[in-house]
C-alpha positions in Angstrom: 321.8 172.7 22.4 320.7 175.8 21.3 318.5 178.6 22.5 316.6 180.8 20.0 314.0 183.7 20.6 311.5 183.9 17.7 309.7 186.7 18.7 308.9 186.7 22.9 308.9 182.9 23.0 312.1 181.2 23.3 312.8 178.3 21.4 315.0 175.0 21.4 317.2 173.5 18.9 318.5 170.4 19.6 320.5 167.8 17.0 320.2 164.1 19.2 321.7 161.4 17.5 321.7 162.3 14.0 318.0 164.0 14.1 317.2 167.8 14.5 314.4 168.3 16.9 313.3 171.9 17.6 310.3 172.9 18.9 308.1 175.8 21.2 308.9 175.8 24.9 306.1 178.2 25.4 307.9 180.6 27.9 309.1 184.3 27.3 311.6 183.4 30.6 315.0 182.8 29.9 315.7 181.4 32.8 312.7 179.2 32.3 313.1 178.1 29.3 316.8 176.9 30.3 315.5 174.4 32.7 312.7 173.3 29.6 315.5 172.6 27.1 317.3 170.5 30.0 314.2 168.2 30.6 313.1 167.9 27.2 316.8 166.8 25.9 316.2 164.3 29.3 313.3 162.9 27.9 315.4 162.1 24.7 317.6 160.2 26.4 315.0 158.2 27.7 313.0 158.0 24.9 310.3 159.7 26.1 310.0 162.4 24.0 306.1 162.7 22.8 307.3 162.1 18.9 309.1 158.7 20.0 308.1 156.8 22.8 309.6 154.0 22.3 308.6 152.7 26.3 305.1 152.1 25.2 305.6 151.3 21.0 303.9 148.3 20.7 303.5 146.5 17.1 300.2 147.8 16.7 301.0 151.4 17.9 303.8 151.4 15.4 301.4 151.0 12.1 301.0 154.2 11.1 304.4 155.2 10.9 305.8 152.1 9.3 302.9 152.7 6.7 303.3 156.2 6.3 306.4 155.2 5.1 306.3 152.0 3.1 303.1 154.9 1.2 306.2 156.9 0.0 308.4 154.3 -0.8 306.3 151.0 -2.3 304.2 150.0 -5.2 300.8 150.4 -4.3 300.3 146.3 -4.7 303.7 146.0 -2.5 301.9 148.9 0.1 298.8 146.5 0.1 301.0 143.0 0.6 302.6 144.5 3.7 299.4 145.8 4.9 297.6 142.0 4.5 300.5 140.5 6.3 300.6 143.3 9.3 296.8 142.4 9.8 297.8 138.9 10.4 300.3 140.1 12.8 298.4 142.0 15.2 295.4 139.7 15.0 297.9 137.5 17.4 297.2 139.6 20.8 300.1 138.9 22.4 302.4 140.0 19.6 299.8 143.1 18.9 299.9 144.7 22.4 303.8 143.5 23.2 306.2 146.2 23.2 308.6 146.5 19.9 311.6 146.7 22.4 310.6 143.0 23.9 309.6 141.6 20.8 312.1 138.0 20.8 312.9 135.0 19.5 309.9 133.0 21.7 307.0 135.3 21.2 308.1 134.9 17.7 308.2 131.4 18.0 304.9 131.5 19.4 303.5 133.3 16.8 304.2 130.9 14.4 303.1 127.9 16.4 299.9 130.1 16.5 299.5 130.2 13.0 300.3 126.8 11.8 297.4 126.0 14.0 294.9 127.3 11.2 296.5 125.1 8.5 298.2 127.8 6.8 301.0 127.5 4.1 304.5 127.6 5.0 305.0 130.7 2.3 301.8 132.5 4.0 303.7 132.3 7.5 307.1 133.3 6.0 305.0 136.5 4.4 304.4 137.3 7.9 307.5 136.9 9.2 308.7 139.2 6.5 306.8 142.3 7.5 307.4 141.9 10.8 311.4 141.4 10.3 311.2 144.8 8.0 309.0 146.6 10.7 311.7 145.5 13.3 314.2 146.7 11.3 312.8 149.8 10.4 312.5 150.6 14.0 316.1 149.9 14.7 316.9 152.4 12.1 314.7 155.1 13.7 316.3 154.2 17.2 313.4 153.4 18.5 314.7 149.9 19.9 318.3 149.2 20.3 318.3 145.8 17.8 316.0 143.7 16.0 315.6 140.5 17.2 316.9 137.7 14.5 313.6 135.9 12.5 314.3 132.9 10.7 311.8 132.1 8.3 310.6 128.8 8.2 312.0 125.9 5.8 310.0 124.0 3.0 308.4 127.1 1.8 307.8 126.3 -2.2 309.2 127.9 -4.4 308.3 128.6 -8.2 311.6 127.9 -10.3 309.8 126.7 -13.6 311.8 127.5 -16.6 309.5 127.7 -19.9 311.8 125.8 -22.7 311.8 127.4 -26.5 309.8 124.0 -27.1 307.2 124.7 -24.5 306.3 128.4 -25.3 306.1 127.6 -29.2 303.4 124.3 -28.1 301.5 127.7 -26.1 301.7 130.4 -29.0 300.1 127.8 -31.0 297.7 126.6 -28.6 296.7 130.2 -28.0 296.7 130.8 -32.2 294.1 128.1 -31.8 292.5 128.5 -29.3 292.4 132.7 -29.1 293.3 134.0 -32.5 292.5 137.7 -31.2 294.3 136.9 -27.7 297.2 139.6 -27.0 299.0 136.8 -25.2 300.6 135.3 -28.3 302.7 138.5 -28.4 302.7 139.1 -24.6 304.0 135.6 -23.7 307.2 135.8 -25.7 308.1 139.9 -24.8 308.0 138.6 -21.2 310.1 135.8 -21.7 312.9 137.7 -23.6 312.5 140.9 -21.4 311.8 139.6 -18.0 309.3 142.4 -17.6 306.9 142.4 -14.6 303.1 141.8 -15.7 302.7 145.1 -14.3 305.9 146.6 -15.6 304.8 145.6 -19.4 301.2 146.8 -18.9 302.3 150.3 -17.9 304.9 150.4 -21.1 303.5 153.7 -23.3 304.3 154.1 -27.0 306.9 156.8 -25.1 308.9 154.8 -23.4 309.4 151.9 -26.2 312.0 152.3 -29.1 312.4 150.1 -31.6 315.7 152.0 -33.3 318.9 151.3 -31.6 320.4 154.4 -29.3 323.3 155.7 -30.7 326.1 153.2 -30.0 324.2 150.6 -29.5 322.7 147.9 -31.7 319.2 146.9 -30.5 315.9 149.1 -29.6 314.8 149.4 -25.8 312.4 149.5 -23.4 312.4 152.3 -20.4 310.9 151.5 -17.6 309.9 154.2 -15.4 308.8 152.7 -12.2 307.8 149.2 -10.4 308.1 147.2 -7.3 310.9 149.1 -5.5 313.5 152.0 -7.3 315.7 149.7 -8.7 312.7 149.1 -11.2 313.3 151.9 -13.0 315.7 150.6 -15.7 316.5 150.2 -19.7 315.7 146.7 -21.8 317.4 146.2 -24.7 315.0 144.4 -26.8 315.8 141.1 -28.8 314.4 140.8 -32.3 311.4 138.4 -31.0 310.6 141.1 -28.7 310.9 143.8 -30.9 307.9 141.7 -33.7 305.8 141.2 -30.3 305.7 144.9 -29.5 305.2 145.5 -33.5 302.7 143.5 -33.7 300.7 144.3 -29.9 300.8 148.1 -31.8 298.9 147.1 -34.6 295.6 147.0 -32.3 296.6 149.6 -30.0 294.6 152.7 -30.0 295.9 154.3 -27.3 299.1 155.6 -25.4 299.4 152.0 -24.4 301.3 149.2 -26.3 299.6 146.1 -24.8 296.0 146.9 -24.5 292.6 144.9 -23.8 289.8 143.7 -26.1 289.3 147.0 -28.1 292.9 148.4 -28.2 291.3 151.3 -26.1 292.7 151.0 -23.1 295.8 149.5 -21.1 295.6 145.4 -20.3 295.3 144.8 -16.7 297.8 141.9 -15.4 294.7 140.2 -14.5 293.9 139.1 -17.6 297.1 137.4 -18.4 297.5 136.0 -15.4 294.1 133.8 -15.5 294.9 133.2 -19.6 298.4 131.5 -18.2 296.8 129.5 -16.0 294.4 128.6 -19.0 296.9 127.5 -20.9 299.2 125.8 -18.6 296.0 123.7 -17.8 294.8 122.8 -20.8 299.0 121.9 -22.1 299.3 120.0 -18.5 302.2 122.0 -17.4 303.3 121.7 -14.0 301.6 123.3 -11.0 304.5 125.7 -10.4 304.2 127.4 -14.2 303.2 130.6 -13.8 303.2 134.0 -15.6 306.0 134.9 -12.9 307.6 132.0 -15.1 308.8 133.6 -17.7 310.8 136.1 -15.6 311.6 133.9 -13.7 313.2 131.9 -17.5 315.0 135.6 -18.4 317.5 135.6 -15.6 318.1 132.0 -15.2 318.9 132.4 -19.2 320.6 135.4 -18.1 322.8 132.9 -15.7 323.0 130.1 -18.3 324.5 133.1 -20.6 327.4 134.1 -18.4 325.8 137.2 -17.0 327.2 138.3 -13.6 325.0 139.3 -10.8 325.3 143.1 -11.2 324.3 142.6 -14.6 321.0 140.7 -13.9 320.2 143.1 -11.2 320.1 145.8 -13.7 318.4 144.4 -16.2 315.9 142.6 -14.1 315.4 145.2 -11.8 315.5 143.2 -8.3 315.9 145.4 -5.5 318.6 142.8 -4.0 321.8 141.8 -5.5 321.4 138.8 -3.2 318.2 137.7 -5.7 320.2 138.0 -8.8 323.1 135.9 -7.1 320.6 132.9 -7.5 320.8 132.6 -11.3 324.1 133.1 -11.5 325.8 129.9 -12.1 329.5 129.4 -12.9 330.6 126.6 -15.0 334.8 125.7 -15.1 334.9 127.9 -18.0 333.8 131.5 -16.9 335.7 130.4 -13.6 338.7 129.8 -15.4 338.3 133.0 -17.9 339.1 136.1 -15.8 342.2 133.7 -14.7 343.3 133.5 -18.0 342.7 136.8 -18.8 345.3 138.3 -15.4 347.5 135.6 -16.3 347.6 137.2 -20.3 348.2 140.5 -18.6 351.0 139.4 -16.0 352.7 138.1 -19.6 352.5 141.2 -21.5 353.7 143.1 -18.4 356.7 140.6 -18.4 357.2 140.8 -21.9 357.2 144.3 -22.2 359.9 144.4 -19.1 362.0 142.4 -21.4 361.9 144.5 -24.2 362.8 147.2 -22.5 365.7 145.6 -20.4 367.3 143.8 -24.1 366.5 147.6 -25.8 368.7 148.9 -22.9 371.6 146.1 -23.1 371.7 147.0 -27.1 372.7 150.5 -26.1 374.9 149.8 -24.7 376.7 147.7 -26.3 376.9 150.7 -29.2 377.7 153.1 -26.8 381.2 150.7 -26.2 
């Protein structure tokens, strides 16, 4: 603890687990101001300090400051999924107005029970389930509750794991050729694929951040993107030839800073225009109900896996803000087991051999030496 006079007034500085609080304690009394420091370094203790007052954070007291936060630190779309999902938490009373510190397993629990009541999805409960676990947690990191309850989410939600087949996007290019000679989703639909680019992500690409001549060293142009979902968006795409000819070609009818553009080539495509043309399309070729414009992400990293990529390496070329989602396409066959194996057994045998050498180069020696 620490006493400081700015001025007449006295001051305290205080450093209380890991965080510096300092602050006025209105007296020009030093022997006053003694006895303030003491109670308000008390009311740390006991979390009752005016900045966290963790005795009477409830769930719906603690929304500003978990937005405030997410604000600086989300996508705006990302911002506006947690803030749909915290709604839907505090519209449940009991969870709303129960303190953070006795949130548990059964009110959880209850929760749930409460929403499957209104015929909900199982993914539109588990979206729940994730803000709240991320509020929790954020909370345990702030010390305002000494641990997060453990949420399970709930099993059977559906996921989307449609892989579009070379086949299947050539029957679409030429359904859309068809169809939509003018449509920017001919060149879209393939770029996606072989970049694994967000919608968002490849409607905010700028002629400035797209090269189509290799860096030096390398062999292929790139894409840079500069921001996304989280900051592990921000990342270089090397570009395959096929995606290279799509961004050649969306350029042709761009007249502006952006490279995939709307009716007009005047101003940036919004991703709700591809998203209802997928659908279109997917429709009209019959394609299953979980084909999606998410798809053809989702095709990039399992080819990605299929290719013998490690996890690291999708992470950083897909972006994903958990190693634990690229660990999902990787899938090792006996082969790529079996490869680094061969490749410490091939350096235990050059390390042996080169042992020998030197012990027989040693013995010859010698032998001349005698």
């Amino acid at each position: 603890m620490t006493l400081l006079k700015r001025g007449p007034i006295w001051h305290t500085r205080i450093v209380f687990e890991g965080r510096l609080y300092q602050r006025s304690l209105h007296t020009r009394r030093h022997d006053e101001a003694i006895k303030l420091e003491a109670a308000f370094r008390t009311s740390l203790i006991r979390r009752e300090f005016d900045i966290i007052d963790s005795t009477k954070l409830t769930l719906e007291s603690f929304r500003k400051r978990m937005f405030d936060h997410l604000k600086a630190n989300v996508s705006p779309r990302t911002y506006d999924f947690y803030e749909d999902c915290y709604n839907t938490l505090t519209e449940c009373t009991a969870l709303a107005n129960t303190r953070l510190s006795r949130i548990d397993t059964p009110l959880v629990e209850d929760f749930v029970q409460w929403r499957l009541k209104q015929k909900v999805e199982i993914v539109t409960v588990n979206h729940a389930l994730r803000t709240l676990r991320r509020a929790l947690h954020l909370a345990e990191e702030w010390k305002l509750i000494r641990r997060a309850p453990k949420i399970k989410l709930l099993r059977g939600e559906h996921s989307r794991d449609y892989v579009i087949s070379e086949e299947t996007l050539d029957t679409m290019i030429t359904w859309i050729r068809a169809a939509y000679p003018t449509s920017v989703m001919m060149h879209l639909l393939p770029f996606l694929v072989d970049t694994g680019l967000r919608i968002s992500e490849a409607c905010s690409l700028t002629r400035d951040t797209v090269s189509l001549d290799p860096k030096p060293g390398a062999e292929r142009g790139w894409i840079r993107v500069e921001k996304g979902k989280s900051k592990y968006a921000k990342r270089f795409v090397p570009l395959t030839e096929r995606a290279a000819d799509a961004i050649r070609e969306a350029l042709k009818t761009s007249r502006c800073e952006y490279v995939f553009t709307s009716k007009g080539g005047r101003r940036a495509l919004t991703r709700h225009y591809p998203t209802q043309q997928f659908r279109l399309i997917a429709d009209a070729l019959k394609l299953p109900e979980d084909a999606v414009l998410h798809s053809t992400r989702h095709t990039f990293c399992t080819r990605l896996g299929e290719a013998g990529a490690d996890a690291f390496t999708i992470q950083r070329l897909a972006g994903h803000s958990s190693i634990t989602i690229s660990q999902r396409y990787v899938h090792p066959t006996d082969k790529l087991v079996e490869s680094p194996i061969d490749k410490m057994e091939a350096v235990r045998s050059s390390s042996l051999k080169k042992k020998a050498q030197k012990a027989a180069a040693a013995g010859a020696g010698d032998e001349q030496v005698i």
